[in-house]
C-alpha positions in Angstrom: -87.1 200.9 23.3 -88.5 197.5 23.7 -91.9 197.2 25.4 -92.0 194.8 28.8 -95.5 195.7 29.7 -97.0 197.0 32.2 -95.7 195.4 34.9 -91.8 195.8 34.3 -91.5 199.5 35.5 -92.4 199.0 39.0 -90.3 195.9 39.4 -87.3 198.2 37.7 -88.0 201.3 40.2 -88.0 198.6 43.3 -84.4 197.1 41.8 -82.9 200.4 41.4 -83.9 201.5 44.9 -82.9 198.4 46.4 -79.2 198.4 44.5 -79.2 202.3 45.9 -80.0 201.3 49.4 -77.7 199.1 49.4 -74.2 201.4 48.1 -75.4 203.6 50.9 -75.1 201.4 53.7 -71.7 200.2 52.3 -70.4 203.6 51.8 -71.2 205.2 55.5 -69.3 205.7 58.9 -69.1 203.0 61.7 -70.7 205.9 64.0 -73.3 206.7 61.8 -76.9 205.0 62.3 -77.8 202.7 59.7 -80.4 203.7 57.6 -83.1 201.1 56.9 -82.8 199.1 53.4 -86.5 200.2 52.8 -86.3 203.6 53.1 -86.1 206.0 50.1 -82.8 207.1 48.9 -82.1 210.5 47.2 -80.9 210.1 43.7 -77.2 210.7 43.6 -76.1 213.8 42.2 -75.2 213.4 38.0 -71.3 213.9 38.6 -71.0 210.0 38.8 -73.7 208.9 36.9 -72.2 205.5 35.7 -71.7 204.7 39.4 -74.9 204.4 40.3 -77.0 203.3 36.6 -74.4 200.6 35.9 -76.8 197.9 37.8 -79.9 199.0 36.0 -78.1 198.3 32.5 -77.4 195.4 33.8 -80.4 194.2 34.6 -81.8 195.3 31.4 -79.5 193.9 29.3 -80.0 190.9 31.2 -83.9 191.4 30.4 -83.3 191.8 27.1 -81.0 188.7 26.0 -82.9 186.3 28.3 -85.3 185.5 25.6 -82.4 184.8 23.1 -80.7 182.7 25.5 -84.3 180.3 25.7 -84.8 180.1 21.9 -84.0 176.6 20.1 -84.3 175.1 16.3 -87.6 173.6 15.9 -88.6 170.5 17.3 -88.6 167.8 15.2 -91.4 166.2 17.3 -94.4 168.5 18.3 -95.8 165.7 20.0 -95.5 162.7 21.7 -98.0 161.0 23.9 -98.5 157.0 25.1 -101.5 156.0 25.5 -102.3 153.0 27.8 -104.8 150.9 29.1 -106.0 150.2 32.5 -102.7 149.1 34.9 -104.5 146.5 36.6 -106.6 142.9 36.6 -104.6 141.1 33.5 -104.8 137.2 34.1 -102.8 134.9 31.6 -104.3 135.1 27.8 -105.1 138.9 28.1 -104.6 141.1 25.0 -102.9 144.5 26.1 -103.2 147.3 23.8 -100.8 150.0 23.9 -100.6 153.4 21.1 -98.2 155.5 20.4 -99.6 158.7 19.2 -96.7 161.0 17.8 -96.7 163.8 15.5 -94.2 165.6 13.4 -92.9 168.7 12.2 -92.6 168.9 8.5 -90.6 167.3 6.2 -89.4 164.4 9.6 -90.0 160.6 9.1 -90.2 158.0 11.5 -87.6 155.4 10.7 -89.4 152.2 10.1 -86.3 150.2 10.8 -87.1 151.3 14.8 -90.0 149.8 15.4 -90.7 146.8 17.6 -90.2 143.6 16.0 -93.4 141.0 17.0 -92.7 137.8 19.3 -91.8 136.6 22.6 -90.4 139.5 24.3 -89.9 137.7 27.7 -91.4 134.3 29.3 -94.6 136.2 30.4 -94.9 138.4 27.4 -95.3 137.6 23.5 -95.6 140.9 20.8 -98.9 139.8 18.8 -99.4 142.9 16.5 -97.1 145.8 15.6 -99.4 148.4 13.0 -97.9 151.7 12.2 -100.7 154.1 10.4 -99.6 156.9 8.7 -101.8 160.5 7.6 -99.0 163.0 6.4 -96.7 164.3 9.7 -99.2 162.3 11.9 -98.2 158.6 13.0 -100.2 156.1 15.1 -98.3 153.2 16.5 -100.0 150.6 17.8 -98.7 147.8 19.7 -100.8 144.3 21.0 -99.3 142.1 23.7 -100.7 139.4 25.4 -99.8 137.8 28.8 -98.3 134.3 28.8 -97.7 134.2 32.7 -100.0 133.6 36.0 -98.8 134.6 38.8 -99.4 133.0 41.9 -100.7 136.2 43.6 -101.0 140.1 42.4 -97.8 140.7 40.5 -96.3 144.0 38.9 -95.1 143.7 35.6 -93.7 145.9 32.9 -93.9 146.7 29.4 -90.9 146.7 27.7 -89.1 150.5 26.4 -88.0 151.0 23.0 -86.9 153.6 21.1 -87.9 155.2 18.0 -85.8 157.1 15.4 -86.9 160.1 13.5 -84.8 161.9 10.6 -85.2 164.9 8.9 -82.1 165.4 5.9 -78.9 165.3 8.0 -80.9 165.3 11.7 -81.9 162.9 13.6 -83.4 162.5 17.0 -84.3 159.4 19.3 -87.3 159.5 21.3 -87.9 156.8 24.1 -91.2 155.0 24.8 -90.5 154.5 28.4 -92.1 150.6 30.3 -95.4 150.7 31.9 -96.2 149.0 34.7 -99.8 147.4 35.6 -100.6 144.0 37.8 -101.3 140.4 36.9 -103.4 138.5 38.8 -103.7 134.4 39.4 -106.3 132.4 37.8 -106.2 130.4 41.1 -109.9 130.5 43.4 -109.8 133.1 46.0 -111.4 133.1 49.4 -113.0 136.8 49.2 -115.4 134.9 46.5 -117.3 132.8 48.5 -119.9 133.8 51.6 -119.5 131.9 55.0 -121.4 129.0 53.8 -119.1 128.6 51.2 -121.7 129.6 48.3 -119.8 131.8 45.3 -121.3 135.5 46.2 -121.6 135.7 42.3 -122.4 132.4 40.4 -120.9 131.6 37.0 -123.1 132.9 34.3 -124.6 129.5 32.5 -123.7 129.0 28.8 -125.1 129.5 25.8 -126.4 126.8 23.8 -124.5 126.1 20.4 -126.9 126.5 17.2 -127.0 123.3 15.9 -129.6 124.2 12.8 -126.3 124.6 10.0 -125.1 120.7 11.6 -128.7 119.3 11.1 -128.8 121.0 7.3 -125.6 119.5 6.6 -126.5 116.1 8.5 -129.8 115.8 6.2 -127.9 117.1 3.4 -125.4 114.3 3.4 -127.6 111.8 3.7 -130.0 112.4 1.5 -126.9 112.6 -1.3 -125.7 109.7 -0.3 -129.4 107.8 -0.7 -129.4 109.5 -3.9 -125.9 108.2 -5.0 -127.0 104.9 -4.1 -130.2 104.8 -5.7 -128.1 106.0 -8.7 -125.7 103.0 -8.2 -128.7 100.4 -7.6 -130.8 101.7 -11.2 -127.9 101.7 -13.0 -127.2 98.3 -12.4 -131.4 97.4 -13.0 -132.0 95.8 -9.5 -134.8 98.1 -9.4 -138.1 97.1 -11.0 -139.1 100.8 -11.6 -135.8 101.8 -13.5 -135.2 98.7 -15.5 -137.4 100.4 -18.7 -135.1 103.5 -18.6 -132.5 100.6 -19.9 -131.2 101.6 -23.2 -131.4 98.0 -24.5 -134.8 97.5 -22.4 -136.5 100.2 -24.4 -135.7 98.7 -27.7 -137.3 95.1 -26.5 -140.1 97.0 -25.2 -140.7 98.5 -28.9 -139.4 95.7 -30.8 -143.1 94.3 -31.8 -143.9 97.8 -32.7 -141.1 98.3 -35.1 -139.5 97.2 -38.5 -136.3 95.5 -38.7 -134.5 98.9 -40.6 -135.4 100.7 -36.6 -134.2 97.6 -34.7 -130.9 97.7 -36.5 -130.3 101.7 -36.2 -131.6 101.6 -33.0 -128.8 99.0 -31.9 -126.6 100.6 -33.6 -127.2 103.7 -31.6 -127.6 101.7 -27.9 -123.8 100.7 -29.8 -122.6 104.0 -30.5 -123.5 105.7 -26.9 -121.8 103.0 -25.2 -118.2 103.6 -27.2 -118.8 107.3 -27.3 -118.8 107.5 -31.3 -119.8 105.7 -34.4 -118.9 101.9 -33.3 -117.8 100.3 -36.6 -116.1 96.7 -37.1 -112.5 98.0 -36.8 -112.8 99.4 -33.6 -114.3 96.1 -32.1 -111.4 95.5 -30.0 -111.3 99.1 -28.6 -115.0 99.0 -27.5 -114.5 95.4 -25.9 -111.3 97.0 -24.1 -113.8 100.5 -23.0 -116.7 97.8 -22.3 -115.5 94.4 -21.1 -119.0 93.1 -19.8 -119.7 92.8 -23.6 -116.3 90.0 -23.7 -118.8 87.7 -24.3 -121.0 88.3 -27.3 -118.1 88.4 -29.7 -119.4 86.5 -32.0 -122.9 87.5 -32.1 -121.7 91.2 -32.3 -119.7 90.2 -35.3 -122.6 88.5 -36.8 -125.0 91.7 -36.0 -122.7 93.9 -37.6 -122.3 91.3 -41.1 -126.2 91.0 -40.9 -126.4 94.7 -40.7 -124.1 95.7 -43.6 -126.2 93.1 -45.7 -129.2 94.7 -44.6 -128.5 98.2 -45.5 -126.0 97.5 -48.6 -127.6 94.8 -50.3 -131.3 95.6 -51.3 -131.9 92.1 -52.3 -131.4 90.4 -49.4 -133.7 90.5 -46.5 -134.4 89.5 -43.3 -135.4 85.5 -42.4 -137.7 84.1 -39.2 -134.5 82.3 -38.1 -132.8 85.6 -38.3 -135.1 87.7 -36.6 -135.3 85.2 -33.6 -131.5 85.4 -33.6 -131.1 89.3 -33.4 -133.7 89.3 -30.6 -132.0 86.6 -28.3 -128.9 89.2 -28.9 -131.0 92.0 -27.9 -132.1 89.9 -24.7 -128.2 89.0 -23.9 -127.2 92.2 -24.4 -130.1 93.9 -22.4 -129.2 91.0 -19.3 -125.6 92.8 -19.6 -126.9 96.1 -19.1 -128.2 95.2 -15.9 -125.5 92.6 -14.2 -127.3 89.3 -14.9 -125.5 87.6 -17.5 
């Protein structure tokens, strides 16, 4: 026999009696006093025992199955709970953050397919942010609105419903995330916020003053590049007294009495080389004057410079002559005058 507990028997004893009282009254004669419905009732005798124990196996029967009858499948949610902010003092630009916290039985997905697409769900409403995160059978759905309306006074205003779709093999269930209501207020100036002399009863708080240290290390930091990249400009053209020895042809003059004419020629030659960016011989000429057009105008003397130079180096019997010598420095003096814009 099943066990009910404790507190079945009495409740059993007091619905037999009662079912008892009850055929009694039915069964007696119109001149007979009624007996009360409380009062006990002697058992009837066991000749007709199905006539009076058919109501208890009823309600036994009834006792037993009733469990049975309340039993269901599992749930293919266990749970499912909105959580929401406060309902009330929005204005227009307000960021409203709603979760969805659900959990699953095993084995059920959540249908991605179902969830909230962002964008402008209404005139006063826009869908910034739509994040599902995941951790086996637990799902956290969170949702980010923000208010694009202002009311001219205290308005009540809704969240949108949408459903959500979970599956498990051939099953599937929709569950409902019903609207939520909360208030949006005007931006306007309201009375209640000033006293009777019309002062606010709570002042705007002043603000802050911007850093401005990163502006001033980029404002210095700019200029002093640019006076740099003019400096640079102004040297390399030798308008400045202090640069003009850093020449390349301004260093040779500067040791030309100190050196022989073999250095004066390889040290040309070098000055000649730098400025083509390789070995400057007579067949590339016409190349170099095309890299380095301010030198248009010593074609003949650079012609002559290279003929004296190959009759320098290749011929040991000739030599170098006064008239010469004079010659290759006035070149070396044209050429320096170039270098720094004044010829």
């Amino acid at each position: 026999m099943m066990n009910f507990g404790f507190g079945a028997y009495p409740i059993l004893y007091r619905l037999k009696g009662a079912v008892l009282s009850v055929k009694g009254f039915v069964g007696m004669d119109a001149d007979t006093e009624p007996t009360r419905m409380y009062a006990r009732r002697p058992l009837p005798d066991s000749t007709a025992p199905f006539a009076c124990r058919w109501p208890c196996f009823l309600i036994l029967l009834g006792l037993i199955l009733l469990p049975g009858c309340g039993s269901r499948p599992d749930a293919l949610i266990e749970r499912f709970t909105v959580l929401t902010p406060r309902p009330f003092g929005y204005v227009i630009g307000d960021l409203i953050q709603q979760t969805v916290a659900i959990d699953t039985a095993p084995g059920v997905s959540l249908n991605p397919s179902t969830l909230p697409p962002t964008g402008q769900v209404n005139r006063w409403l826009h869908r910034r942010e739509v994040k599902l995160d995941q951790d086996k059978n637990h799902y956290r759905l969170h949702l980010t609105y923000q208010l694009s309306y202002a009311p001219q006074s205290v308005k009540m205003l809704n969240l949108p419903a949408f459903e959500l779709s979970f599956s498990r093999g051939g099953e599937t269930l929709r569950q409902t995330v019903k609207p939520w209501a909360f208030t949006a207020g005007p931006l306007r100036e309201l009375a209640i916020r000033k006293d009777e002399g019309g002062e606010y009863l709570r002042p705007d708080a002043k603000a802050l003053p911007l850093d401005s240290q990163a502006s001033r290390r980029l404002f210095w930091s700019g200029l002093l590049m640019a006076l740099f990249a003019g400096l640079s400009l102004v040297a390399s053209h030798g308008l400045l007294p202090f640069f003009r020895n850093q020449n390349r042809f301004g260093k040779i003059l500067k040791q030309w009495p100190k050196t022989g004419d073999a250095a004066r020629l390889k040290a040309l030659h070098g000055v000649f080389d730098q400025l083509y960016g390789k070995v400057l011989a007579p067949e590339n000429v016409s190349d170099f004057y095309r890299l380095r057009p301010e030198f248009g105008s010593v074609t003949s003397e650079l012609d002559w410079f290279f003929e004296c130079s190959r009759q320098y180096f290749f011929n040991p019997e000739h030599g170098f002559e006064t008239g010469q010598r004079q010659r290759l420095l006035a070149f070396c003096q044209r050429l320096r005058a170039i270098e720094i814009g004044r010829a």
